[in-house]
BAGUVO-905038 format. One line per 3 residues: their letters; for each residue x, y, z of C-alpha. Coordinates in Angstrom, 1 decimal. Layout:
N
a	X Y Z; ...
//
This chain:
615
xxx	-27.3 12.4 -4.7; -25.3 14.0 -1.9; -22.0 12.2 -1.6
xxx	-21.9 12.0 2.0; -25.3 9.9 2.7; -23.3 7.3 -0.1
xxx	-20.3 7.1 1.9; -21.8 6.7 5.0; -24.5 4.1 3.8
xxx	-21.3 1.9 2.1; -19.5 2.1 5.5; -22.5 1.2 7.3
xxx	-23.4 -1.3 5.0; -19.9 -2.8 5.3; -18.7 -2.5 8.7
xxx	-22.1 -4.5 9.5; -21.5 -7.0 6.8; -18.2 -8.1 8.3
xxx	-20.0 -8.4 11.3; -22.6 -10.8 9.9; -19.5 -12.8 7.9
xxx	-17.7 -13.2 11.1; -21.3 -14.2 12.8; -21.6 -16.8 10.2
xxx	-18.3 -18.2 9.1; -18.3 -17.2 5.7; -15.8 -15.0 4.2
xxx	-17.5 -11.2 4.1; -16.2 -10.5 0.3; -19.1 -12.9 -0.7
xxx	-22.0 -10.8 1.2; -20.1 -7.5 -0.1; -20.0 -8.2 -3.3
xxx	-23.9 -9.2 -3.2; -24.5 -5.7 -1.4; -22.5 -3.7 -3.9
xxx	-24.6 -5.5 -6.5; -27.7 -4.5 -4.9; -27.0 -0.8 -4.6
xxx	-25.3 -0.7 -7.6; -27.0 0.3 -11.0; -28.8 -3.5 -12.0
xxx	-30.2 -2.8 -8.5; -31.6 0.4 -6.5; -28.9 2.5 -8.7
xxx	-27.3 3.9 -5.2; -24.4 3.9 -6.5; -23.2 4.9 -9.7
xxx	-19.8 5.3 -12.2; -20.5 8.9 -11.8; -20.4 9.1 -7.9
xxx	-17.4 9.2 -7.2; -16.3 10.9 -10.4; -12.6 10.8 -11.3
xxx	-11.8 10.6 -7.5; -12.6 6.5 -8.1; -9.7 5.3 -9.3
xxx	-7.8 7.6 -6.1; -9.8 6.8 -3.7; -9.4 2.9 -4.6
xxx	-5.4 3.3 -5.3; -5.1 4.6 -1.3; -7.2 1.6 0.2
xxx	-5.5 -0.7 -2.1; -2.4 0.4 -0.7; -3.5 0.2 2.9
xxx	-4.7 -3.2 2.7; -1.6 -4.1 0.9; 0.8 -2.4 3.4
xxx	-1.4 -4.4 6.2; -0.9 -8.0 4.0; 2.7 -7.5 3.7
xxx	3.4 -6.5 7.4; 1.8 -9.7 8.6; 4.8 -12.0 6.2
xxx	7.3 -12.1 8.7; 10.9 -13.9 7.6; 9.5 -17.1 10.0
xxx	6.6 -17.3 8.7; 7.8 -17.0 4.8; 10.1 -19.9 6.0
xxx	6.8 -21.9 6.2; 7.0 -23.0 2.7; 9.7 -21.0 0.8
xxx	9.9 -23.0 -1.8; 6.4 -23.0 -2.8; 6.1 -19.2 -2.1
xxx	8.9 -18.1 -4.9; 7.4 -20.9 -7.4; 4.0 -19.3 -6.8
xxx	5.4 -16.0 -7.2; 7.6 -16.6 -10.6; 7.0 -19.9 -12.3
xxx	2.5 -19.7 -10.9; 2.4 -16.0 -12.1; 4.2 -16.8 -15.2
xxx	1.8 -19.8 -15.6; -1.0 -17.6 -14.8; -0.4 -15.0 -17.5
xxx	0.4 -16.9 -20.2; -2.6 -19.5 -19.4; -5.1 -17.1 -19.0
xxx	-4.2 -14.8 -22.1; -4.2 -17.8 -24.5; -7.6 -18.5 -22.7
xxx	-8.8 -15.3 -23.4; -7.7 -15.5 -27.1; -9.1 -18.6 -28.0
xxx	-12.5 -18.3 -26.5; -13.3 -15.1 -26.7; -11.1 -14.3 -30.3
xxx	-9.6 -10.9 -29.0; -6.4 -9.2 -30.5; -3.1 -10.5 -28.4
xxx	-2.4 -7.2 -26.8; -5.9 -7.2 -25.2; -6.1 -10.8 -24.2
xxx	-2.4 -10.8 -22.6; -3.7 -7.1 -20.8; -6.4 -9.4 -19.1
xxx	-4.0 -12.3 -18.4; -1.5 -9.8 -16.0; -4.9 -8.5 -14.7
xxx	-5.6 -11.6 -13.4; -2.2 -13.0 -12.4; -3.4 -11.2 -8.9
xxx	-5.4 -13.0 -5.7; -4.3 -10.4 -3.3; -5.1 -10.5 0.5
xxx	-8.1 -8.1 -0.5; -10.2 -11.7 -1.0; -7.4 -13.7 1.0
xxx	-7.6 -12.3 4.0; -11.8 -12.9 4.3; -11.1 -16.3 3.4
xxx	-8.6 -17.2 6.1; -10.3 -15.4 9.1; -13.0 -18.2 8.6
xxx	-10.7 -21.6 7.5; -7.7 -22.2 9.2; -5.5 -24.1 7.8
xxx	-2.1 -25.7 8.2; 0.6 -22.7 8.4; 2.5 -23.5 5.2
xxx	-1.2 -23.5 3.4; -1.7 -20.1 5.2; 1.3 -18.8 3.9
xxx	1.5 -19.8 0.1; -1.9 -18.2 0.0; -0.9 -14.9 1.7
xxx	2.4 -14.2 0.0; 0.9 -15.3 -3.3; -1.4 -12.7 -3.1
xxx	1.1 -10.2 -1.8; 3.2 -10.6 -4.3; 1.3 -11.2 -7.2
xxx	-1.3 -7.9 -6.7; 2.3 -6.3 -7.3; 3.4 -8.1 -10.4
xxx	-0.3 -7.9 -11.9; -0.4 -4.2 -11.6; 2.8 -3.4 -12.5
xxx	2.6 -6.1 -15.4; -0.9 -4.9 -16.7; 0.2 -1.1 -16.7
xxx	3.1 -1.8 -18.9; 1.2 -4.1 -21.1; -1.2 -1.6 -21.9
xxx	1.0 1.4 -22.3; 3.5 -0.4 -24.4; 1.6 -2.7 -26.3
xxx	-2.2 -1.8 -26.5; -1.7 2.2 -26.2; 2.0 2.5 -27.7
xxx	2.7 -0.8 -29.9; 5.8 -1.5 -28.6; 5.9 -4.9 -27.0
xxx	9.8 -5.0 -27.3; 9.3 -2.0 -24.2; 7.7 -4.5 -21.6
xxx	10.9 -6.3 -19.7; 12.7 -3.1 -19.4; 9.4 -0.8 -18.6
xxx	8.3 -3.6 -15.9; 11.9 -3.8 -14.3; 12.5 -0.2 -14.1
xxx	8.9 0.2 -12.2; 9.5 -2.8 -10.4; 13.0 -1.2 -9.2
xxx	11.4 2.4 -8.2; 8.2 0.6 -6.3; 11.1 -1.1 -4.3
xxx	13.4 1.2 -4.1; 11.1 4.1 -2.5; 9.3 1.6 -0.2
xxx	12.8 0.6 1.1; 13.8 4.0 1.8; 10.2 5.0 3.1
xxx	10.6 2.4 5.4; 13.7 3.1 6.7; 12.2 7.0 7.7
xxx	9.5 5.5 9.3; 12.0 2.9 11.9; 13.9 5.7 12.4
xxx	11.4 7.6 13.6; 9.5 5.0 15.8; 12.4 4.1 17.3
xxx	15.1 7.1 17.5; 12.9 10.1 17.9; 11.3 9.3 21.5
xxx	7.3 10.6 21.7; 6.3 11.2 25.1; 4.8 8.2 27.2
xxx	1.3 8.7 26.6; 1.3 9.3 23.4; 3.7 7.1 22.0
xxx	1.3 4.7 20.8; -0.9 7.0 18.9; 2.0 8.4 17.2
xxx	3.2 5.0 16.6; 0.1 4.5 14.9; 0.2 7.5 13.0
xxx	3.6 7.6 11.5; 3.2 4.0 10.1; 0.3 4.5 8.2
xxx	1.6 7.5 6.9; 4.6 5.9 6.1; 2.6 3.3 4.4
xxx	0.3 6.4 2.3; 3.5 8.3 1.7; 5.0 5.3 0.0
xxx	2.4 4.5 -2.4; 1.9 8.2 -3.3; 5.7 9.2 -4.0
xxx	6.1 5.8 -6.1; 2.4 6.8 -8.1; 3.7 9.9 -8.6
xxx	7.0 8.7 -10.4; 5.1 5.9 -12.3; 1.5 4.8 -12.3
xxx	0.3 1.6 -10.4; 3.9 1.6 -8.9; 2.5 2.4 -5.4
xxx	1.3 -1.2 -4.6; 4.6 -2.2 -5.1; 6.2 0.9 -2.6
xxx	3.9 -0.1 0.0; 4.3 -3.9 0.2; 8.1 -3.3 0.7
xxx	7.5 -0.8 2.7; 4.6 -3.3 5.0; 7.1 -6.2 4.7
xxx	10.3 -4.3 5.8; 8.5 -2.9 9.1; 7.0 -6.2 9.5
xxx	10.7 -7.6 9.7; 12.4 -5.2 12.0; 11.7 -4.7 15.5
xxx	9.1 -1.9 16.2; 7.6 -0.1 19.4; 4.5 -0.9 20.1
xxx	3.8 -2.8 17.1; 0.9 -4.9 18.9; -1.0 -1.6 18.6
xxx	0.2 -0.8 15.3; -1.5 -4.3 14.3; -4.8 -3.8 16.1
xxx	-5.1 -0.1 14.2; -4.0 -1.7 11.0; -6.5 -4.7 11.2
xxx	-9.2 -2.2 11.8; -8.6 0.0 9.3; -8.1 -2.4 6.7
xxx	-12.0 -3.8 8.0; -12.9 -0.1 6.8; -11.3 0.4 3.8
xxx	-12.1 -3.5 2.5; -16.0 -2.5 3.4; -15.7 0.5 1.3
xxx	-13.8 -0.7 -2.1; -15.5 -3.9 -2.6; -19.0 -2.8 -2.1
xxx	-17.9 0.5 -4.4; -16.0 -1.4 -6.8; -19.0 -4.0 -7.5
xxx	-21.5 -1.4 -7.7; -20.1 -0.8 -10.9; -20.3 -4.3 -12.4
xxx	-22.2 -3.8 -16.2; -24.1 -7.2 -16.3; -25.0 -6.2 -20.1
xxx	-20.8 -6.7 -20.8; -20.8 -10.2 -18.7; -23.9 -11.5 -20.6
xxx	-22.4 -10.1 -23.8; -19.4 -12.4 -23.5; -21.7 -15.3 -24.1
xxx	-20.1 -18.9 -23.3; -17.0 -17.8 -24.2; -16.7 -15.9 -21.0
xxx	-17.7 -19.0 -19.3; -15.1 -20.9 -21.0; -12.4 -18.9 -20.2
xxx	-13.7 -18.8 -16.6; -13.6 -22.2 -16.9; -10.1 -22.4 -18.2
xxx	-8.4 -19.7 -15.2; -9.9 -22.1 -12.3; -10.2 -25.5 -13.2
xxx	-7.3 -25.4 -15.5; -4.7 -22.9 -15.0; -4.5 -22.8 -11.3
xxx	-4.4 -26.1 -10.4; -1.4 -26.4 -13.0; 0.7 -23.6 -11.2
xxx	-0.3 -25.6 -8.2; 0.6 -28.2 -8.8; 3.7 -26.9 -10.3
xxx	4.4 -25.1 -7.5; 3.6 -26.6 -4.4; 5.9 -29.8 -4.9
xxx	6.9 -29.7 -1.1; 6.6 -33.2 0.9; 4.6 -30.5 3.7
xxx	2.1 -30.0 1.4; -0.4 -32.8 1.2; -3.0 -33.7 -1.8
xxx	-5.5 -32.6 -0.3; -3.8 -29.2 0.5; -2.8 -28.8 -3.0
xxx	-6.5 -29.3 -4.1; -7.0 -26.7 -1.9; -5.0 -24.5 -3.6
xxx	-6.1 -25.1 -6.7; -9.9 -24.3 -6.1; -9.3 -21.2 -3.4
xxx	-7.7 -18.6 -5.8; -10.0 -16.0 -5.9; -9.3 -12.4 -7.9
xxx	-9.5 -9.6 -5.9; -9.6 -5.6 -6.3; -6.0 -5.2 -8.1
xxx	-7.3 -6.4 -10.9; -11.3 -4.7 -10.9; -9.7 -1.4 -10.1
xxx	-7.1 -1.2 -13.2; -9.9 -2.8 -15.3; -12.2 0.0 -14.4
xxx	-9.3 2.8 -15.1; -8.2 0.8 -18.4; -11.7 0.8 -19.7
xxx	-12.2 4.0 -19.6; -9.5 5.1 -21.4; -10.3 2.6 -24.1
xxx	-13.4 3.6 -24.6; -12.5 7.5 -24.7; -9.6 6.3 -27.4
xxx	-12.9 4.7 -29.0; -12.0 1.5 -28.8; -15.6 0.6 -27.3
xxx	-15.5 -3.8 -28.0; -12.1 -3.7 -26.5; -13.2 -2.0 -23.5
xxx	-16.3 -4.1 -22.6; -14.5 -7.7 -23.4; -11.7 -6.3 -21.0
xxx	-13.9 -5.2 -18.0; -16.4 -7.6 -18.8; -13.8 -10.6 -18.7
xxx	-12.2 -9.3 -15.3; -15.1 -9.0 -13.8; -16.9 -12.0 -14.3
xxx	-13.8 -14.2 -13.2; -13.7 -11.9 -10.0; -17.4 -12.0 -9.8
xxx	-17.5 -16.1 -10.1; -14.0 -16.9 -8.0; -15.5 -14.5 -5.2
xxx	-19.0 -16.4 -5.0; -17.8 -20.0 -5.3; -14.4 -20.1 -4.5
xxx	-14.1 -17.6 -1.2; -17.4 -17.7 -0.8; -17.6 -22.3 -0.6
xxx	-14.1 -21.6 0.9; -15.0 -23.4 4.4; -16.9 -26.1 2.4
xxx	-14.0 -27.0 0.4; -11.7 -26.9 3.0; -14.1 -29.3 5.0
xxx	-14.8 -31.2 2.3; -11.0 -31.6 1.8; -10.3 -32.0 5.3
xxx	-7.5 -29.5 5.2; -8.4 -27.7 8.3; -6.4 -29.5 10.9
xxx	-8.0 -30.8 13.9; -8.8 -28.1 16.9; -7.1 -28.5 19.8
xxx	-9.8 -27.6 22.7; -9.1 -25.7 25.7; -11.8 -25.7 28.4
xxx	-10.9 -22.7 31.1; -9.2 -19.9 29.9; -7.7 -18.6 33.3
xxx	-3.6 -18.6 33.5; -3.1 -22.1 33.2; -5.1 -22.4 30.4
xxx	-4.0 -19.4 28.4; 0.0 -20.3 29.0; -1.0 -24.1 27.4
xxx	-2.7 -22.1 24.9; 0.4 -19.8 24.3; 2.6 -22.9 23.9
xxx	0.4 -24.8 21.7; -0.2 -22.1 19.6; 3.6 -21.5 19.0
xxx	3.7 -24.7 18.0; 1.2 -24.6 15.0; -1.8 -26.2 16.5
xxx	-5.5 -24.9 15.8; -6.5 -23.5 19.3; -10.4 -23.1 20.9
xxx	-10.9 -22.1 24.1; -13.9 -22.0 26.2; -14.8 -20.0 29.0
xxx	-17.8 -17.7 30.1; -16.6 -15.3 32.1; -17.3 -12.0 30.0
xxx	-14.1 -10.3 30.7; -12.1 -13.4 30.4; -13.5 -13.9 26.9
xxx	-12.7 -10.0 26.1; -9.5 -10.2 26.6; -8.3 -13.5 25.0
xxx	-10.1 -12.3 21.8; -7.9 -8.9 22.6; -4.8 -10.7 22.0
xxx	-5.7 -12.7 19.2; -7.6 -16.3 20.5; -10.1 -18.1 19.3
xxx	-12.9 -18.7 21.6; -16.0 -20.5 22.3; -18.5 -18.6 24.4
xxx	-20.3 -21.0 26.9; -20.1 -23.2 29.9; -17.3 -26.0 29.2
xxx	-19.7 -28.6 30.4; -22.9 -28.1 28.0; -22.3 -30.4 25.1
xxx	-23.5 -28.4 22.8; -20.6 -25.4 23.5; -18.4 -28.0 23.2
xxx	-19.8 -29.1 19.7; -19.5 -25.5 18.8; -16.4 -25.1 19.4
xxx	-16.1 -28.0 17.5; -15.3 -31.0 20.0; -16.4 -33.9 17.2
xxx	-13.2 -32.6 15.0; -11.0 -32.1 18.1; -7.6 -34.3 18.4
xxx	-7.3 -33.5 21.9; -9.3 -31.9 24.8; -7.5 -30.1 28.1
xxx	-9.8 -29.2 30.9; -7.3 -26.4 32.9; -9.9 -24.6 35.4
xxx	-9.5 -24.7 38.7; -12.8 -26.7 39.8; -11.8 -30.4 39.4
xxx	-15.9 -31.5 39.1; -15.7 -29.0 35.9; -12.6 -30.7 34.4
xxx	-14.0 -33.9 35.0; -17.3 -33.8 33.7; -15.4 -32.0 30.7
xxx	-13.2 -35.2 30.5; -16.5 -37.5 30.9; -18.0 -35.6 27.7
xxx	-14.7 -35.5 25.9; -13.8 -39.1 26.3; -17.5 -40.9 26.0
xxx	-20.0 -39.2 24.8; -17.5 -37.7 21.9; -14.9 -39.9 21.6
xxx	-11.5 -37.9 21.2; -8.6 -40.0 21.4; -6.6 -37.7 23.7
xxx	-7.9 -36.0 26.8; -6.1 -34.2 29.1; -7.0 -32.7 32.6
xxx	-5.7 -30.6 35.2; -6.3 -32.3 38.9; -6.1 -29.9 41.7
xxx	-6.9 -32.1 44.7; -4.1 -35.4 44.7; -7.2 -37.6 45.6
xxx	-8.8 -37.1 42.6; -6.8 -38.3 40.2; -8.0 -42.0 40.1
xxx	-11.2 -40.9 38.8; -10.3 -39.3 36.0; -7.3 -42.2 35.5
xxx	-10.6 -44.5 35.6; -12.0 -42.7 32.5; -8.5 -43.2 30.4
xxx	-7.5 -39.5 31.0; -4.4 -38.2 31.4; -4.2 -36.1 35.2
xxx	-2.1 -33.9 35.2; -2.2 -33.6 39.8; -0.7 -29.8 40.2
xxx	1.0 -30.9 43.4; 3.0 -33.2 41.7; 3.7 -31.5 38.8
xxx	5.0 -29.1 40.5; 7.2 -30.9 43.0; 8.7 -32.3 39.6
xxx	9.4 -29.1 38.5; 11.5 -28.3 42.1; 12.8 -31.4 41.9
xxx	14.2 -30.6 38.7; 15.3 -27.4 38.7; 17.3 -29.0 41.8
xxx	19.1 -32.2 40.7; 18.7 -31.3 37.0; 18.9 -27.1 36.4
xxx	19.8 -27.3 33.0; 17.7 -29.8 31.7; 14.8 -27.4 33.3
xxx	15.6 -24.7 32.0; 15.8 -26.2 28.6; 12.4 -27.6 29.4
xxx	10.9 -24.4 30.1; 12.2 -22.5 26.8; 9.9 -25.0 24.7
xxx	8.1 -23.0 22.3; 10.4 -20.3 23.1; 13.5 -20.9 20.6
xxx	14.0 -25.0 21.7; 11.2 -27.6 21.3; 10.5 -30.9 21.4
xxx	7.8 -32.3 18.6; 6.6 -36.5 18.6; 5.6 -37.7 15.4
xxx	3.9 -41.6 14.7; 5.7 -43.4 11.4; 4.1 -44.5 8.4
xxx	5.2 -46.6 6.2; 5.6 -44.1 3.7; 7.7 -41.6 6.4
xxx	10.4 -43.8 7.7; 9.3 -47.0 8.0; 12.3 -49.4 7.7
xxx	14.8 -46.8 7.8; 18.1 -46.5 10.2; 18.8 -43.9 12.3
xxx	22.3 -43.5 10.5; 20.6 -43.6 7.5; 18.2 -40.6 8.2
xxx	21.1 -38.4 9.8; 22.2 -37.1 6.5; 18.4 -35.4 6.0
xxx	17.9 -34.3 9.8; 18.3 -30.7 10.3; 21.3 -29.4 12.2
xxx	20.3 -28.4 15.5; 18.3 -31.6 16.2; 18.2 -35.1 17.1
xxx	16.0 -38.0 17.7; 15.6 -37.8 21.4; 13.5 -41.2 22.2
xxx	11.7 -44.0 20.6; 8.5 -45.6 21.9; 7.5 -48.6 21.0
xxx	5.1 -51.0 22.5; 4.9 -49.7 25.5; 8.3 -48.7 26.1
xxx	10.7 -45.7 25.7; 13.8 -45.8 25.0; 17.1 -43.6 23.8
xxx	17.9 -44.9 19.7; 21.2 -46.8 18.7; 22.9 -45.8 15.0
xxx	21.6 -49.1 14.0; 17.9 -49.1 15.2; 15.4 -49.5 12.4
xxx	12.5 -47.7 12.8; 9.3 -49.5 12.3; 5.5 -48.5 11.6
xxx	3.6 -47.6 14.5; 6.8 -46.2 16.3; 6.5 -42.7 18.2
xxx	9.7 -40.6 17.2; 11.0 -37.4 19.6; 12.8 -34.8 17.8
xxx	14.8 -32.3 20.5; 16.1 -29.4 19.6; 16.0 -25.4 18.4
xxx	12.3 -24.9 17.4; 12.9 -24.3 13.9; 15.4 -27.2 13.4
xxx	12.1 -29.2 15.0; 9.7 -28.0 12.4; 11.4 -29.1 9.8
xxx	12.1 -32.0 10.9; 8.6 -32.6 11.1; 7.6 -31.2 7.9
xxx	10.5 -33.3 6.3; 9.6 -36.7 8.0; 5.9 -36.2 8.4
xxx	4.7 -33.4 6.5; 1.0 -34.4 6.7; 0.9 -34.7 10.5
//
């Protein structure tokens, strides 16, 4: 067959798929697997080992790299400072975990040489954002969860292909396991050292070498993805399955450093990541040999069994020792580590040349193993990713905005900064095009319908704000929110003063414009610094309130808990039965009490992640 009609159909195929996964909240690797098993050769044989020929293994290097490159430019320094000590013990002490684990698996269940079974165990030291990605478009979760998984799988793809390629050149091809530190170092160093360099072309490009106004996006565009190609081929050129490695540095150094245009940089690299996942997962799965899977017999299972119900949750564990991260969020972790194309791709290439050396049984225990944890870990674990999560109750409580005109997209901008899980709900066509544009979450439908509100997911919701301008709206909203769903905090904007005492009447908080904005002139007159500090919240200062538990603070003195409290923060206010008041050196803080941190927004977080990590 024609190549072209198989390209075009596995576009088609995926481009539509992710269409239908964000249509149905489920993570699109599971329904692009399925479809590359379907056209695949244990289905309608559409696909083939021999389509693609030797180009395979290229064509899957290049949209490796690019989703990389897109992966790493999403880990800014702020958000690695999420959870930095869980990210390097995932990245070291997990990976570490994960290769020895899964190679002594390997060995005992399945009785292959050493060399082979530790080959598979850096195989499968990778996630990678190729299956991390799917899964977190479709749960959210708390932003230290968020970013343990994605710089895991960042920087694990890397060490797994690096790792693997010197395993099997050293050990299975050249016997020479005394080679591996110093051969995974050097290529380590040149897969850095190029994507530092690459990246340092590409900033000075974008932002020394002025393109004219029009087209300065486009070529911003341009020059970053081919910074990001460019990388990976001059570092696979020096050493094999370096390139990952040149263009994660080369994603996470223009990730860190201020760009031009970079909103449209991450719109065109979003996208074309959506392409190239389509195309590599469908191709890659196509070429799945069922015969090798079966062949493996419970042994496979076993050490299936081993990698995800063993293994993992021990690096987890292990890892993830931060106060931040709850029980339930380390279960998480544990059971949503799903393998992704790093190691199928390698696999392929390895297995290949093992069977042209004529080492067949090697050959289809290695690819046969890989696969069927990647196969498995794809179906259940991204695939049941939103049920665990549920089931967990990881996913933190949405915060639902009803209007999303100014008012409600500026408390939407602020909330957001601050971590929470925004919805918003609107009807308006273009108003809903371009909240979507810049990154929202929203419900289409009318805000007073009960069941828009349930699908946007009002009977999880901590807190409900009606913002539009029609004060019947916001208080029919309210009425909903309050009685007929029960969320504990409801909030409403008031436009006409004589309003208010009906929605006071329903135990809302009314938020009367008029006033609220005399306040504001009143402040920024008798008290202009305070309101400017006011106004920066979200916007380098903020102010968070957290409730104690016994097992935060409870009994504790404020002298006693300044030794822990982040510079660049205090404990503003108390409240406590009713009233508010400014804490004495002395105060003990009791169960129940509502604590104000105040300070820069950083200091804040941490605070609250030290003091109340599962809040």
């Amino acid at each position: 067959m024609s190549l072209l009609p198989v390209v075009v159909g596995i576009l088609t195929l995926g481009v539509g798929t992710q269409l239908l996964a964000k249509r149905m909240q489920v993570p699109s690797v599971l329904f692009l697997i399925a479809i590359g098993v379907v056209v695949g050769p244990e289905g309608l044989g559409f696909v083939t080992l021999d389509t693609f020929g030797e180009g395979l293994s290229t064509i899957v290097g290049v949209s490796v790299a690019i989703i990389i490159f897109d992966g790493a430019f999403h880990l800014h320094r702020e958000k690695l400072e999420q959870a930095p000590k869980a990210v390097r013990r995932l990245t070291t002490v997990g990976a570490a975990l994960a290769f020895v684990g899964t190679g002594v698996a390997v060995r005992v269940f399945l009785g292959t040489e050493w060399d082979v079974a530790f080959l598979i165990g850096a195989l499968l030291i990778a996630t990678g954002p190729t299956v991390i990605t799917p899964v977190l478009e479709v749960v959210t979760v708390r932003d230290h969860v968020e970013t343990a998984l994605e710089a895991e799988g960042i920087v694990n793809d890397v060490t797994a292909a690096v790792l693997a390629i010197v395993i099997f050149e050293a050990v299975v091809v050249g016997n020479s396991p005394e080679a591996v530190p110093v051969e995974f170092l050097q290529r380590l160093a040149v897969g850095i050292g190029i994507g530092v360099v690459v990246a340092g072309v590409v900033w000075y490009l974008l932002v020394e070498v002025r393109a004219p106004a029009g087209d300065a996006p486009q070529m911003a565009r341009l020059v970053t993805l081919t910074g990001a190609l460019l990388s990976f081929g001059l570092a696979e050129s020096v050493f094999p399955e370096t390139g990952v490695a040149a263009a994660a540095v080369t994603g996470l150094v223009l990730g860190n450093v201020d760009l031009p245009h970079r909103e449209e940089i991450l719109a065109f690299n979003r996208d074309l990541t959506l392409v190239v996942l389509s195309f590599v997962f469908i191709s890659l799965a196509a070429l799945i040999d069922f015969d090798s899977l079966i062949g493996l017999g419970t042994g496979g299972i076993a050490v299936v069994v081993a990698v995800t119900l063993f293994v993992r949750p021990v690096l987890v564990i292990l890892s993830a020792t931060d106060r931040q991260f709850s029980r339930s969020e380390r279960l998480f972790l544990s059971f949503v580590g799903p393998r992704g194309i790093i190691p199928a791709s390698v696999a392929t290439l390895f297995a290949i040349e093992l069977e042209a050396a004529g080492q067949f049984e090697a050959a289809q225990t290695l690819a046969g193993t890989v696969f069927l944890v990647i196969f498995i870990t794809v179906v259940i674990q991204a695939g049941f990713a939103r049920q665990i999560a549920e089931y967990l109750d990881v996913i933190p409580m949405p915060t639902i905005i009803v209007g999303g005109g100014r008012v409600g997209r500026a408390l939407a901008t602020r909330l957001e900064n601050r971590g929470e899980n925004i919805v918003i709900v609107d009807e308006d066509e273009e108003t809903i095009e371009q909240l979507r544009r810049d990154g929202y979450t929203v419900c289409n439908g009318n805000g007073t319908s009960a069941e828009t509100l349930r699908e946007a997911g009002i009977e999880r919701a901590g807190i409900v704000a009606a913002t539009t301008a029609d004060d019947n709206t916001n208080l029919l909203v309210a009425q909903l929110a309050r009685t007929k769903f029960g969320v504990e905090t409801v909030v409403a904007r008031v436009n006409e003063p004589g309003n208010v005492d009906a929605f006071e009447a329903l135990d809302v908080r009314a938020i009367d414009v008029a006033n609220a904005t005399a306040w504001s002139l009143d402040n920024e007159i008798e008290r202009p610094a305070l309101s400017h500090w006011m106004t920066e919240l979200g916007e380098g200062h903020d102010a968070q309130e957290i409730t104690v538990t016994a097992s935060d603070l409870g009994g504790a003195t404020i002298a006693e808990l300044d030794a822990d409290i982040p510079d660049g923060v205090i404990i503003a206010v108390i409240a406590r039965d009713g009233e508010t008041y400014v804490p004495e050196a002395d105060t003990v803080l009791e169960e129940g009490d509502k604590v104000t941190f105040l300070g820069r927004e950083e200091a804040v977080r941490a605070a609250v992640r030290r003091f109340h990590p599962h809040g």
